[in-house]
N, C-alpha and C positions, 0 to 999 in steps of 0.2 A: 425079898426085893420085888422088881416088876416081872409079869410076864410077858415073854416078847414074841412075838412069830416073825420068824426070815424065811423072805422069799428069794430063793436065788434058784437058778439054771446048772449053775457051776457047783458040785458036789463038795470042791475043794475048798471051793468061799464057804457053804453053807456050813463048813464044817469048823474052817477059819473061826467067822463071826459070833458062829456057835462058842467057841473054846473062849472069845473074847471076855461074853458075854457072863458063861456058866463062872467065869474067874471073878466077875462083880457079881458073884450071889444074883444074879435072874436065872427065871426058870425060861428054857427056850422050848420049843416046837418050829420045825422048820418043814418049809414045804418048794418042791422043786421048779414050782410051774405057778403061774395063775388060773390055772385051770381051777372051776369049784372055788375060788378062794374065799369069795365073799360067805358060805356056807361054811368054809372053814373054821375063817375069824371067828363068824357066830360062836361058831360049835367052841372056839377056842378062850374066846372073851381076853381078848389080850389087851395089854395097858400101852402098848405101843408095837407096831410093826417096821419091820427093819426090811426093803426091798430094792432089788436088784432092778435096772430100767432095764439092760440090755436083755430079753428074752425071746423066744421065740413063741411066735402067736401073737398075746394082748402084752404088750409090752407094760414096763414097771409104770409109764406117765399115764398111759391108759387106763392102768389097776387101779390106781389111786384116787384117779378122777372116776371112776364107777367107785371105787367105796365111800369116795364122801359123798355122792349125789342119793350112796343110801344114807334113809334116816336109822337106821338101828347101827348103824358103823361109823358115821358121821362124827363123834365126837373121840376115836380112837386116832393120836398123831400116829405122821407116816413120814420115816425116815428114807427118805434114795439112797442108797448106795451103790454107785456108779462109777464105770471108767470116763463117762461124760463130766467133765470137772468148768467146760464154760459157764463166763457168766448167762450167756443165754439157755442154757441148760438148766442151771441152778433157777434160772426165773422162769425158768415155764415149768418146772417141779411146780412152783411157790403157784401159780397158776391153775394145777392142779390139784391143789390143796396139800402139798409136801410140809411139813412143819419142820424138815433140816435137809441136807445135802454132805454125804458124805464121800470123799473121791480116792476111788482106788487107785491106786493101792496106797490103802491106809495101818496106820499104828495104832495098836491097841488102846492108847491113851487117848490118840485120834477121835476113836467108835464110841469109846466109854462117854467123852464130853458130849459127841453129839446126842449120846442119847440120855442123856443125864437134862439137856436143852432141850429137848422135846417131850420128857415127861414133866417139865416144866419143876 
């Protein structure tokens, strides 16, 4: 299937989203922080990224909007996953170039459609 990178803070999501994911055949790699991320992706070459907004430091709307305004990451979608579930939330993702919104706490079947919608 896809490969995907999750960004989350929360060891217990990263682990969650992971178990989601590895059960629809993707290969994951997950990373705890945005720290370095953008060298990460590089390094990682994923077909989509799966990220958490609430973090400490450069938050999930901030990471996003620095990976699309690079050009070598620019064409990888990026998934939110969020306990921010407003429409205003949802539209300032899309603002930062989010390609889905998914709100926690979510169902497995939940995670799989959205990312099924953003690898188009």
């Amino acid at each position: 299937m896809s490969k995907i990178v999750v960004v989350d803070d929360s060891k217990a999501e990263l682990q969650l989203i992971e178990s989601y994911l590895k059960s629809a055949q993707h290969t994951v790699v997950t990373f705890p922080n945005t720290e370095n991320l953008e060298e990460n992706v590089l390094r990682e070459s994923p077909d989509l990224i799966v990220m958490d907004v609430v973090m400490p430091g450069r938050n999930g709307f901030q990471a996003c909007r620095d990976l699309k305004n690079d050009a070598r990451l620019t064409r990888i979608p990026i998934l939110l996953c969020t306990s921010k579930g407003q429409e205003s939330d949802k539209f300032w993702g899309q603002q930062q170039g989010a390609s889905g919104h998914v709100v926690k706490p979510f169902k497995s079947e939940e995670l799989l459609q959205a990312v099924k919608r953003a690898l188009g």
